[in-house]
C-alpha positions in Angstrom: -28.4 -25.6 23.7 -27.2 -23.0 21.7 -30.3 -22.5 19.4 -32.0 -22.7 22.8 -29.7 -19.6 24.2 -30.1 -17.6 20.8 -33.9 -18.0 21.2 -33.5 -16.9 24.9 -31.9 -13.9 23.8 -34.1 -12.9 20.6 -37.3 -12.8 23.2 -35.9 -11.1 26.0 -34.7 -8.5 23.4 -38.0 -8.3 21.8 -40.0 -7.8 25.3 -37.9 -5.2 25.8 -38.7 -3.6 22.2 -42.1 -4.0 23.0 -41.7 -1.9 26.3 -40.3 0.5 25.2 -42.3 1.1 22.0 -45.3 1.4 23.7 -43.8 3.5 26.2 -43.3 5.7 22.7 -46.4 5.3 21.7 -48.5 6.4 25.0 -45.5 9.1 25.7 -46.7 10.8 22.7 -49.6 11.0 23.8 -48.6 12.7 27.2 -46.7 15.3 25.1 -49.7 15.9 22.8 -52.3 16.7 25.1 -49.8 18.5 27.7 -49.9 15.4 30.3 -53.9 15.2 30.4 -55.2 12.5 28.2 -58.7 12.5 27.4 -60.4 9.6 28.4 -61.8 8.4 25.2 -58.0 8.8 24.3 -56.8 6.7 26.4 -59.3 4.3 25.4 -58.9 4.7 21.5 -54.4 4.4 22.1 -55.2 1.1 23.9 -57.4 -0.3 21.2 -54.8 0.3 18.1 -51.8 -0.7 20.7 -51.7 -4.3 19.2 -51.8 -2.9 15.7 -48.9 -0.3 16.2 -46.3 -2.7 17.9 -47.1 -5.5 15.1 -46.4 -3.0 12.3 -43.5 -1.5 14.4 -41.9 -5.1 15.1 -42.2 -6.6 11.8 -40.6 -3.3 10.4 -37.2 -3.8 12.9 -37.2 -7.6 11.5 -36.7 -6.6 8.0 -34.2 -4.2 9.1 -32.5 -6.5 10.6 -32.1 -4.7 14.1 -32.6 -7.5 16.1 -29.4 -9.2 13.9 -26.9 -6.9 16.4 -25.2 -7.4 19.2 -26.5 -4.4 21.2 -22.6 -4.4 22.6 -21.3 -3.0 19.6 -24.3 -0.7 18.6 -22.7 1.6 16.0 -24.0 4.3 13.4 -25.0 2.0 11.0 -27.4 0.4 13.7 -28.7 4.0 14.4 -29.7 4.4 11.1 -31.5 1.4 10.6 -33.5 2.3 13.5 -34.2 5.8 12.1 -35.2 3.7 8.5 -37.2 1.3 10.4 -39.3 3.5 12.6 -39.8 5.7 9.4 -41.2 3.0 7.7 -43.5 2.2 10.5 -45.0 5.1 11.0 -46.0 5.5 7.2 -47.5 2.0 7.1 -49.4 3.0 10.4 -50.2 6.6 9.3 -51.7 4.5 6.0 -53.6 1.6 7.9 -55.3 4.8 9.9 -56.2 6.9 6.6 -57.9 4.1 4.6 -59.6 2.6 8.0 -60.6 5.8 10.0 -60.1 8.7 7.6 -57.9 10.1 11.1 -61.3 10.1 12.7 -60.5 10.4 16.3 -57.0 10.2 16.0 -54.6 13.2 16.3 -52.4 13.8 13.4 -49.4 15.0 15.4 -49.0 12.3 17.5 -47.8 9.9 14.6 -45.0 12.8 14.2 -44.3 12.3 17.8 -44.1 9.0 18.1 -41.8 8.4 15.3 -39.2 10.8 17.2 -39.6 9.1 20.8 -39.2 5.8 18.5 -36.3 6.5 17.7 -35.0 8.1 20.7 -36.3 5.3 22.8 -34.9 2.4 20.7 -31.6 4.1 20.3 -31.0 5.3 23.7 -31.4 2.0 25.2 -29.3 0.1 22.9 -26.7 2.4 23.3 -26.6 2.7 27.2 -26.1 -1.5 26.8 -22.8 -0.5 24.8 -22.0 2.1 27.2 -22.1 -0.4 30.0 -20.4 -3.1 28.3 -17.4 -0.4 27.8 -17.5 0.8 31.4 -18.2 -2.5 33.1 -18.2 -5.2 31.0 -15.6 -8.4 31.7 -13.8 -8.5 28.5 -12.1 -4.8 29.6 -10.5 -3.8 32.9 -13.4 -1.8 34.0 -11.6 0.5 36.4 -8.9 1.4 33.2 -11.8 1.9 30.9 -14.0 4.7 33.4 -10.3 6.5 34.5 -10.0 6.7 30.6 -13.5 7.9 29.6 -13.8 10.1 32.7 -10.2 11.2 33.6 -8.4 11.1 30.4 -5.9 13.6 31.4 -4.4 11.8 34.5 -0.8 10.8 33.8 0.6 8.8 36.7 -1.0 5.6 36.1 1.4 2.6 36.7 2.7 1.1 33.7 1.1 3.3 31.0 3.0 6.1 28.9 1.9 9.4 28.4 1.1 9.8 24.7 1.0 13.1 22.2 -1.0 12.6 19.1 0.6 15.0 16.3 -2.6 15.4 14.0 -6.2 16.4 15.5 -7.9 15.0 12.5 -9.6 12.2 11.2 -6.7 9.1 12.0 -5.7 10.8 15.0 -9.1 10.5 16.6 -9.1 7.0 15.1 -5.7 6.2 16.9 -7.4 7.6 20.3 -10.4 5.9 20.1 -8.2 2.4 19.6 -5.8 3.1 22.3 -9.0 4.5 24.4 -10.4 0.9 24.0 -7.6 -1.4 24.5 -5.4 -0.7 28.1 -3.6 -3.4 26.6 -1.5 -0.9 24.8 -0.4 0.4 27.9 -0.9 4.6 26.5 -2.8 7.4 27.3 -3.3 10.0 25.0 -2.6 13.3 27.6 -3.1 15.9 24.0 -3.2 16.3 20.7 -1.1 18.8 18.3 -2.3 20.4 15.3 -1.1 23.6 13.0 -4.7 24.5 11.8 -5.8 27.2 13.5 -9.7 26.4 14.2 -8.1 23.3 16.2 -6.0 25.1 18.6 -7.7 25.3 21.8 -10.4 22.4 21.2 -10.8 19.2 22.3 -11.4 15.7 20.6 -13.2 13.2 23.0 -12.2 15.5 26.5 -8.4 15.6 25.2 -7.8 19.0 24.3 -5.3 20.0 21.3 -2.5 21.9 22.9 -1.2 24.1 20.1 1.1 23.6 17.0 3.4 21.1 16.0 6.5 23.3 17.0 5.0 23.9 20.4 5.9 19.9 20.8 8.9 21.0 23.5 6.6 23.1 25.8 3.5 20.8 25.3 5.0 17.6 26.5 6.5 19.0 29.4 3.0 20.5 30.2 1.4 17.0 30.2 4.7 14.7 30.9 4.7 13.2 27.7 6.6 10.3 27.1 6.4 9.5 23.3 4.4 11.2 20.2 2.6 9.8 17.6 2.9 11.4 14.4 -0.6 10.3 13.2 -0.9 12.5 9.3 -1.2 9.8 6.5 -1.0 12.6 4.1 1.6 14.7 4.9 4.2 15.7 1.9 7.7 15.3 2.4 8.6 18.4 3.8 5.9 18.2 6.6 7.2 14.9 7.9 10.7 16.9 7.4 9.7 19.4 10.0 7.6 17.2 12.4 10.7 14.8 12.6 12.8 17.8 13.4 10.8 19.0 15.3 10.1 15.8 17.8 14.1 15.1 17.8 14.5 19.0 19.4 12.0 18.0 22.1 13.7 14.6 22.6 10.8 12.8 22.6 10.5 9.4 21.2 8.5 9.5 18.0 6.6 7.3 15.5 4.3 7.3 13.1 1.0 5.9 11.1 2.2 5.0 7.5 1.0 6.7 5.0 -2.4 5.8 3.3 -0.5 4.3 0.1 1.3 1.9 2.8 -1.7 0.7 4.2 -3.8 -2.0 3.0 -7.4 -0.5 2.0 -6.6 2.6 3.7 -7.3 1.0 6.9 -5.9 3.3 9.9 -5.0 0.8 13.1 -2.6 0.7 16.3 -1.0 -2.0 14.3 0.3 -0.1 11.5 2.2 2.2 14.0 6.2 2.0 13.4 9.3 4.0 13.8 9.6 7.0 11.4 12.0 5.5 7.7 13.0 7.3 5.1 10.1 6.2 3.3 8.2 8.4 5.1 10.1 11.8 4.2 9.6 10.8 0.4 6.0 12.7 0.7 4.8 10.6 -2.4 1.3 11.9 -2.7 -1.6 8.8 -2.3 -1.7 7.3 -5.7 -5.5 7.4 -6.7 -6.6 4.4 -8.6 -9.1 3.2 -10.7 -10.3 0.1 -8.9 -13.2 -0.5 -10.9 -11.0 -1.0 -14.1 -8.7 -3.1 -11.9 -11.6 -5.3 -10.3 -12.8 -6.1 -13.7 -9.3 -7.1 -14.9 -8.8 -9.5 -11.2 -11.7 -9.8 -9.1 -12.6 -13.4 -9.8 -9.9 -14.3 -11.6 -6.5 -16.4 -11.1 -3.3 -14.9 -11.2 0.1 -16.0 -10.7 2.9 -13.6 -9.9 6.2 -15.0 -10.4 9.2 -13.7 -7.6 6.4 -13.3 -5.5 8.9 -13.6 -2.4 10.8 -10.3 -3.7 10.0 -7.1 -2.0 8.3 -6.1 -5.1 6.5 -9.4 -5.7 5.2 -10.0 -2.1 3.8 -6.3 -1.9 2.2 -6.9 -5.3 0.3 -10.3 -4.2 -0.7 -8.4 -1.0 -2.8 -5.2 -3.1 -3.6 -8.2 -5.9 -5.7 -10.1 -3.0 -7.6 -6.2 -2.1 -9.2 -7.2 -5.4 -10.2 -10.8 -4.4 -9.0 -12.8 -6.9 -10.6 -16.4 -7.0 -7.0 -17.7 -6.7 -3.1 -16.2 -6.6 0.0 -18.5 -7.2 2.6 -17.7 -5.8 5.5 -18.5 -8.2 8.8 -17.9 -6.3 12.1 -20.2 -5.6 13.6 -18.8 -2.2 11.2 -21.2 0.2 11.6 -19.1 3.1 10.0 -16.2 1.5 7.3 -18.0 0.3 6.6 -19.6 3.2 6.5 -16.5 5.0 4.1 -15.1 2.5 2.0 -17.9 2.1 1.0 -17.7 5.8 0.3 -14.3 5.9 -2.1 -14.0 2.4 -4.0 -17.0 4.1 -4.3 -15.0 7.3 -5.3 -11.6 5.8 -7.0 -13.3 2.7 -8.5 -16.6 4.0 -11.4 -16.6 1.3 -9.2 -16.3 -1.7 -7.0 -19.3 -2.9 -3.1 -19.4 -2.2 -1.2 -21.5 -4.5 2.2 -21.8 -3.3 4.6 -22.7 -6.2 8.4 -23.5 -5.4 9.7 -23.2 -8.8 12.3 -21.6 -10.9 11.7 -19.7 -14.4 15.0 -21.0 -15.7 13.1 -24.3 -15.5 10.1 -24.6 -18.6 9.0 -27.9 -17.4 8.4 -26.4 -14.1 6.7 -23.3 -15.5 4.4 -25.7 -17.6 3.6 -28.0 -14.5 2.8 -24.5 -12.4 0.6 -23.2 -15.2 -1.6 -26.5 -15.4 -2.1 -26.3 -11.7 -2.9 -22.6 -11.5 -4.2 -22.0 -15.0 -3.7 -18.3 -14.8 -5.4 -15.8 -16.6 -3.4 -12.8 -15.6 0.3 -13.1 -14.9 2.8 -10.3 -13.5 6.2 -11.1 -14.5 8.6 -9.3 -11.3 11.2 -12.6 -10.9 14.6 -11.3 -12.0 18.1 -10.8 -10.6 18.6 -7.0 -9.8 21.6 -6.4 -8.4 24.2 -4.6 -11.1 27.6 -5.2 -9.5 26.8 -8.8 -8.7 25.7 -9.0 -12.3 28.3 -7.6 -13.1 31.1 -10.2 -11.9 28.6 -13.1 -13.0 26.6 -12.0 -16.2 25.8 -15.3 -16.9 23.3 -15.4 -14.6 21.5 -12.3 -15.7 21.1 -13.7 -19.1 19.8 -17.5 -17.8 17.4 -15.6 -15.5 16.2 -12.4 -16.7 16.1 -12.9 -20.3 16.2 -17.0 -21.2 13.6 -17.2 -18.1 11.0 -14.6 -19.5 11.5 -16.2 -22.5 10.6 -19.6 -21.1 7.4 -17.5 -18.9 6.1 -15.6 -22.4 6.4 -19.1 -24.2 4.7 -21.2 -21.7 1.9 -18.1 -21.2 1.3 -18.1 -25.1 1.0 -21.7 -24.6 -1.6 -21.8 -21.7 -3.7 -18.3 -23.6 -2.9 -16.1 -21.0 -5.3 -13.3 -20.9 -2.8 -10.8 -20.1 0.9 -10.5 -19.2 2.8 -7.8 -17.4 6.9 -7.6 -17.1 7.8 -5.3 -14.5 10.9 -3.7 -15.9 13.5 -1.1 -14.4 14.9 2.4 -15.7 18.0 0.7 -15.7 17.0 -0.8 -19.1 17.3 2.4 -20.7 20.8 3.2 -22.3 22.0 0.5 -19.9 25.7 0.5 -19.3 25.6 -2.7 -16.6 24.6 -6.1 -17.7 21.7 -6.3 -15.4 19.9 -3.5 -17.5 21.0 -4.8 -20.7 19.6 -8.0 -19.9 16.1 -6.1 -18.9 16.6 -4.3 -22.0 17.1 -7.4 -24.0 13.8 -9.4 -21.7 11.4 -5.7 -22.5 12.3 -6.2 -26.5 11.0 -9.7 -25.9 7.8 -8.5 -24.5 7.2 -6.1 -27.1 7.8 -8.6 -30.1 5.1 -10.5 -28.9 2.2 -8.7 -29.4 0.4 -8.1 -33.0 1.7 -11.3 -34.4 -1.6 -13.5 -34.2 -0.4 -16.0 -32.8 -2.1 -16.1 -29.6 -4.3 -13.7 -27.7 -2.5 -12.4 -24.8 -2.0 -8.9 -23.8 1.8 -8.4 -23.3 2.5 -4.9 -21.6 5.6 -3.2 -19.7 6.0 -1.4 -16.5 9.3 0.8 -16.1 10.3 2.6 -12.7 13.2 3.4 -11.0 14.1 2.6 -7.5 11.9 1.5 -4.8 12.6 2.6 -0.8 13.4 -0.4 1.5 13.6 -3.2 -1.5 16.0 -6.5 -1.0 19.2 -5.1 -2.4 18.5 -0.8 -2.3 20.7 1.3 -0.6 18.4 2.0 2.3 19.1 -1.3 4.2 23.0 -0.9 3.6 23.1 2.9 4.9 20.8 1.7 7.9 23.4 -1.1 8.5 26.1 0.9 8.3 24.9 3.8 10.4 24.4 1.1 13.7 27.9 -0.3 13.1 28.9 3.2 13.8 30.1 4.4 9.9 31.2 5.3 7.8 28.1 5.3 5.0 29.8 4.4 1.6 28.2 6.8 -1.2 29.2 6.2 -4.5 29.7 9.9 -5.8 28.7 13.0 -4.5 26.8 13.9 -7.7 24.9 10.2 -7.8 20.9 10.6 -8.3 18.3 8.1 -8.5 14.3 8.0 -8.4 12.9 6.9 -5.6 9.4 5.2 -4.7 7.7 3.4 -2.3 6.7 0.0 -2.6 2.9 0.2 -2.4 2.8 3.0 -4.1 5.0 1.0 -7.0 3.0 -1.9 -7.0 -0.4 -0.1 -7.1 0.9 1.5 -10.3 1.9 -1.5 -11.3 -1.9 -2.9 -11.2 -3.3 -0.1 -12.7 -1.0 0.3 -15.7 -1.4 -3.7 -16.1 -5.3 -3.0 -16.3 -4.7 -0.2 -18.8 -2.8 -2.0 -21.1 -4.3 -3.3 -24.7 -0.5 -4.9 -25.5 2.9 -3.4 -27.1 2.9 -0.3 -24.4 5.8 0.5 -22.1 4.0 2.2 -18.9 6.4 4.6 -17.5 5.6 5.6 -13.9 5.9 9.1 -12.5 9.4 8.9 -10.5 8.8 12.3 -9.3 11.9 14.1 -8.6 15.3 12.5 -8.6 16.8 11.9 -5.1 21.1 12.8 -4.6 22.4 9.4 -2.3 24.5 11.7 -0.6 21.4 13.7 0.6 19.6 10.7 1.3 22.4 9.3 3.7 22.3 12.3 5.6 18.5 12.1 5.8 19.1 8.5 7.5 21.9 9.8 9.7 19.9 12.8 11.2 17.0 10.2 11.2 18.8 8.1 13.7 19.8 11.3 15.7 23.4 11.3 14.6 24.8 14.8 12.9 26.8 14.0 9.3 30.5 13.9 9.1 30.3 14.5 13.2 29.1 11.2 14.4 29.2 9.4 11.4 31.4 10.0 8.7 30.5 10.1 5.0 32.7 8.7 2.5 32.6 9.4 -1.5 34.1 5.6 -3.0 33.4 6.1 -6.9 31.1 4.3 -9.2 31.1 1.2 -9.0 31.1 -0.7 -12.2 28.2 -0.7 -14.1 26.7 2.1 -12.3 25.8 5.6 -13.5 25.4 8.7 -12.3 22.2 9.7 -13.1 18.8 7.7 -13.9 16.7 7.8 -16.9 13.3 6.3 -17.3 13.4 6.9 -21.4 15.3 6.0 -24.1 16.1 7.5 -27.6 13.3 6.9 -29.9 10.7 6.2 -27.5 7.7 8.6 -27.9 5.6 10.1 -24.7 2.3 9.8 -24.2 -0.3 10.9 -21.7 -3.0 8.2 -20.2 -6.0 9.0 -18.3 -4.0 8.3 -14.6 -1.5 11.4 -13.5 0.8 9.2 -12.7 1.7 7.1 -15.6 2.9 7.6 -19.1 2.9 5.4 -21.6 6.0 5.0 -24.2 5.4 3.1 -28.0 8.8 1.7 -28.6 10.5 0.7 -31.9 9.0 -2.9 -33.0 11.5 -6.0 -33.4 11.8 -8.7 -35.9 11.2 -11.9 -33.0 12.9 -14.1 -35.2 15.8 -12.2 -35.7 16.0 -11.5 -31.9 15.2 -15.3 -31.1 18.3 -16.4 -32.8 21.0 -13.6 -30.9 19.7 -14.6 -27.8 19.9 -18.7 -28.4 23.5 -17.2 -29.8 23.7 -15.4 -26.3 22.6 -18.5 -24.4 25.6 -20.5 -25.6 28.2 -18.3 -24.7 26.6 -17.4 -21.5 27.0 -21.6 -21.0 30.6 -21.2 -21.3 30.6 -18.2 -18.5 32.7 -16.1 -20.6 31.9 -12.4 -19.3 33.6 -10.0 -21.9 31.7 -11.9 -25.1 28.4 -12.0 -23.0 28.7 -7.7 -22.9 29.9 -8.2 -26.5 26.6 -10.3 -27.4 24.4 -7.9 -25.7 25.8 -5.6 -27.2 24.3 -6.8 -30.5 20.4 -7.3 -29.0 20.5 -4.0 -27.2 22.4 -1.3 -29.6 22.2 1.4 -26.9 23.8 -0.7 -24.2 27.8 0.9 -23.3 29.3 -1.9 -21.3 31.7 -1.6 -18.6 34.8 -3.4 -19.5 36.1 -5.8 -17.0 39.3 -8.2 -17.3 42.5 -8.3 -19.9 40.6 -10.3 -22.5 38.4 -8.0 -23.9 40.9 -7.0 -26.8 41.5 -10.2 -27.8 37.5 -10.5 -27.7 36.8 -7.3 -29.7 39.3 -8.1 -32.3 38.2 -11.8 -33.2 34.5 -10.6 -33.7 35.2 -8.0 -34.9 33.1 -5.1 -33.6 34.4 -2.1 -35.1 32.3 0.2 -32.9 33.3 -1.8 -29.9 36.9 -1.7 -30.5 36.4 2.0 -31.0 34.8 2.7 -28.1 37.3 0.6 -26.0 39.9 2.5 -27.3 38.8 5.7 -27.1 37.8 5.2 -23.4 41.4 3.4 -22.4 40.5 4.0 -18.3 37.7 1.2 -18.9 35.3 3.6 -17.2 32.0 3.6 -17.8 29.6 6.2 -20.1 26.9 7.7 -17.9 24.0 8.8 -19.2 22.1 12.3 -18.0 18.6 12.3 -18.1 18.3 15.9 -18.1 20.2 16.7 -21.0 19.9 13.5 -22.6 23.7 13.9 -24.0 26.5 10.7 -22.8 28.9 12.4 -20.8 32.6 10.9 -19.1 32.8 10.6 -15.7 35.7 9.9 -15.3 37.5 13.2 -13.5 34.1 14.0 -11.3 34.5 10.2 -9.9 37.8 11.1 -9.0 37.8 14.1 -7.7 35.2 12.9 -5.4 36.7 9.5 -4.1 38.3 8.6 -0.8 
């Protein structure tokens, strides 16, 4: 029945194709000789009738115009009909050369023809769109006309009143969405823009009303009840005066995330969300080289381990863009690799998802994943991130972040892993908290691998700082704290971190990975470094609260482990420029493996006995850089048995037990000791 119906259909549409094309055909006639065709004419256009609609029809098959559904005629459709009917009338113009030598035939009328082709074809199939969007069942008809013919009316029941911010290309976009789908209960009553040439014109009937700081005046022209702040590409101090801005016209606002955020650049009503912090960043759109980073995935199978993390999931997400011929999914939390095993297949449903519930600590479990996945790319992102939790328990930062990418490099070597990529933190340079030691100690690990001939894999680092919204970042906890009513806990007044989203991380994290040849340390641009106090205030006036009015701001010290100021390099490391803006690439001192094998099996044993002070000790000794925060009355007794003269120095010359902090801008060690004072509550 259904081949029956789809033959129906391809008949009834090619009648009508042959209607109208000879309704072409004898209409260029009419307009050729003024409306008075000559007789003989008339009898010559009938005779080569038959010839001109085969030629015409068979040239529409191969362009596969009768493929469509005439419902969603679009551009591409247009110009296959302008291709088609080309084609046709140079076949025809040729079959009448070599058979008549134009004898009897007018020369313009083939020039005619091929226009009222085209005009013909495409006018019909587009007034069957048109009345499929005015009248058609699968929309409320009488919400579809009111919205193509009276878009400005703004008491309809049940629908808000809508401002676009941004009369360019995703704004229009966003219209023609919400234009389409009463679902969404909005209609678009204007549109603001700051370019000049915009003011005063209008984008499908809805005119632009002026600039952005009009916004007050505007929606109370057109009873506006929310605004859409629809700019991908605005830098951070554009969405710092749009936010403003909307909250002085006390409007609701939100916004279209920027083009790093969204998967393949893809503008939709469904990316729409409320304005975050993210979003006053202004990280400029990372530009990749996505034929480099095709040829390192498309096709392949890659298995990213703590593919649950924020990090992880985001990096399985822009690894799938790359179609992959399978992803596992290595990650021990279930419920987060549940969740993002359901939405891969959803989003992805012609790639393989390999959901692995497994722990690195575990090499039989890393062996058994790697026979069922066979990878040939792997990114490394498990680890345990948080530094005052690692801090208290620093055995667990050694059995997962180094003994685990041990087990994960060993087990890779093992299965010839094509390439290997550890994603690494800047708080592995001149660490002073166990968590960056232990990064530290996993990136010298890394390094030792390659050049050694003992297997072929490509083992490469990727350092960054912070990223906004992560499991764990400071984001979440202000956010929390702001809706509880205060006060938002900053660490010290002076505290600065870098700060970058998580696409925009990840995508780095691909291309670097695709750049690699083995040994390097990709360092990714951090931009500039953020102060946590200004941050906090940014979420405070971002939830339309005033600082230290309706939400206090307390200052509550380092805590330990911390430092005041990130660094992304460390001493000896060398700079050097790739062919991406955005990532530098560091050659670090080499390591004997061997050497550093046998101080972290040493490492492993104490870290069985849970003893924290001799864990910092035996870092100490992997990672000379590393100034550890000293916690509990032990440590002396600790220092003097082994015997670490520069230890037992340090300790003594810093008696407060506070931690050195290291200044990326001056590159010096510097006490904080009075500053965290001065500033604490």
């Amino acid at each position: 029945m259904k081949t029956n119906l789809l033959r129906r259909n391809f008949l009834v549409v090619l009648g009508i194709d042959v209607l109208v094309l000879a309704a072409a055909w004898y209409a260029a006639h009419l307009v050729r000789f003024e409306f008075v065709v000559p007789s003989e004419r008339l009898a010559l256009l009938k005779r080569v009738l038959p010839i001109i609609l085969t030629v015409k029809i068979v040239s529409f098959y191969f362009f596969d115009l009768y493929r469509g559904m005439w419902r969603y005629t679009s551009i591409a459709d247009l110009l296959n009909i302008i291709k088609a009917s080309a084609v046709s009338s140079l076949l025809i113009i040729t079959i009448v050369l070599l058979g008549t030598r134009f004898e009897g035939f007018s020369r313009s009328v083939f020039i005619i023809d091929w226009c009222l082709t085209i005009l013909f074809v495409s006018g019909f199939r587009l007034s069957v769109r048109l009345y499929f969007e005015l009248f058609s069942e699968d929309k409320p008809s009488r919400v579809a006309v009111r919205a193509l013919f009276r878009p400005l009316r703004k008491n309809r029941p049940g629908f808000k009143n809508l401002l676009i911010i941004g009369a360019g290309d995703c704004g229009e976009k966003i219209y023609r969405e919400i234009r389409g789908n009463a679902r969404l209960g909005y209609n678009v009553v204007g549109f603001l823009d700051d370019h000049p040439t915009k003011m005063g014109m209008k984008i499908h009937g809805i005119p632009v009303l002026g600039p952005v700081r009009n916004i007050g005046p505007a929606a109370r022209s057109v009873k506006a009840d929310e605004a859409l702040i629809a700019i991908p590409s605005a830098n951070s101090e554009q969405m710092r005066q749009i936010v403003t801005h909307c909250k002085e016209s006390g409007l609701q606002f939100k916004t279209v995330p920027g083009m790093g955020e969204l998967i393949n650049g893809k503008v939709t009503v469904n990316a729409i969300r409320e304005v975050a912090y993210r979003d006053l960043l202004g990280r400029e759109v990372v530009r990749l080289d996505e034929v480099r980073i095709g040829t390192c995935l498309r096709g392949k199978s890659v298995l990213v381990t703590g593919a649950g993390g924020s990090i992880g999931s985001e990096l399985c997400r822009q690894i799938c863009r790359f179609r992959p011929e399978r992803i596992a999914l290595y990650e021990r939390a279930e419920s987060f690799l549940y969740e993002l095993e359901l939405e891969l297949k959803q989003d992805f449903s012609d790639i393989r998802i390999l959901p692995l519930l497994a722990d690195i600590r575990d090499r039989r479990q890393l062996e058994k994943a790697f026979e069922a996945s066979k990878p040939q790319v792997v990114f490394h992102a498990a680890a345990y991130k948080h530094v005052p939790m690692m801090e208290l328990q620093p055995w667990k930062a050694i059995k997962n972040n180094i003994l685990g990418t041990r087990n994960l490099i060993d087990v890779a070597k093992k299965f010839d892993v094509e390439r290997f990529v550890f994603v690494s933190t800047d708080k592995a340079v001149r660490p002073v908290n166990v968590m960056g030691a232990s990064k530290r100690a996993a990136e010298l690990l890394v390094q030792s691998q390659n050049g050694r001939g003992q297997s072929g894999t490509h083992f490469m680092i990727v350092r960054f700082g912070n990223v906004v919204g992560s499991i764990g970042s400071v984001v979440p906890l202000f956010k929390k704290q702001i809706e509880k009513g205060g006060p938002v806990t900053v660490t010290h007044l002076e505290a600065t971190r870098y700060f970058m989203t998580i696409p925009e991380a990840c995508q780095l994290i691909l291309q670097a990975g695709a750049m690699g040849e083995g040994g390097e340390i990709f360092v990714l641009d951090m931009g500039t470094p953020i102060r946590i106090a200004d941050m906090a205030r940014d979420l405070i006036r971002l939830s339309g609260l005033e600082p230290n009015v309706d939400i206090k701001i307390e200052y509550i010290g380092l805590r330990p482990g911390e430092k005041l100021y990130e660094e992304l390099i460390t001493e000896g490391e060398g700079i050097l420029p790739t062919n991406h803006d955005k990532i530098m690439v560091l050659k670090g001192a080499e390591c004997h493996l061997g050497v550093l094998n046998g101080a972290i099996d040493e490492l492993a044993k104490v870290a069985r006995e849970q003893d924290a002070d001799r864990i910092k000790l035996k870092l100490r000794e992997i990672v000379a850089e590393y100034q550890p925060s000293w916690q509990g009355e032990g440590v002396m007794k600790d220092v003097h048995e082994i015997g670490e003269g520069g230890v037992k120095k340090e300790f003594q010359d810093n008696p407060e037990n506070t931690p050195r902090v290291a200044s990326y801008s001056t590159g010096q060690v510097r006490d904080q000791r009075h500053e965290g004072e001065q500033v604490s509550a």
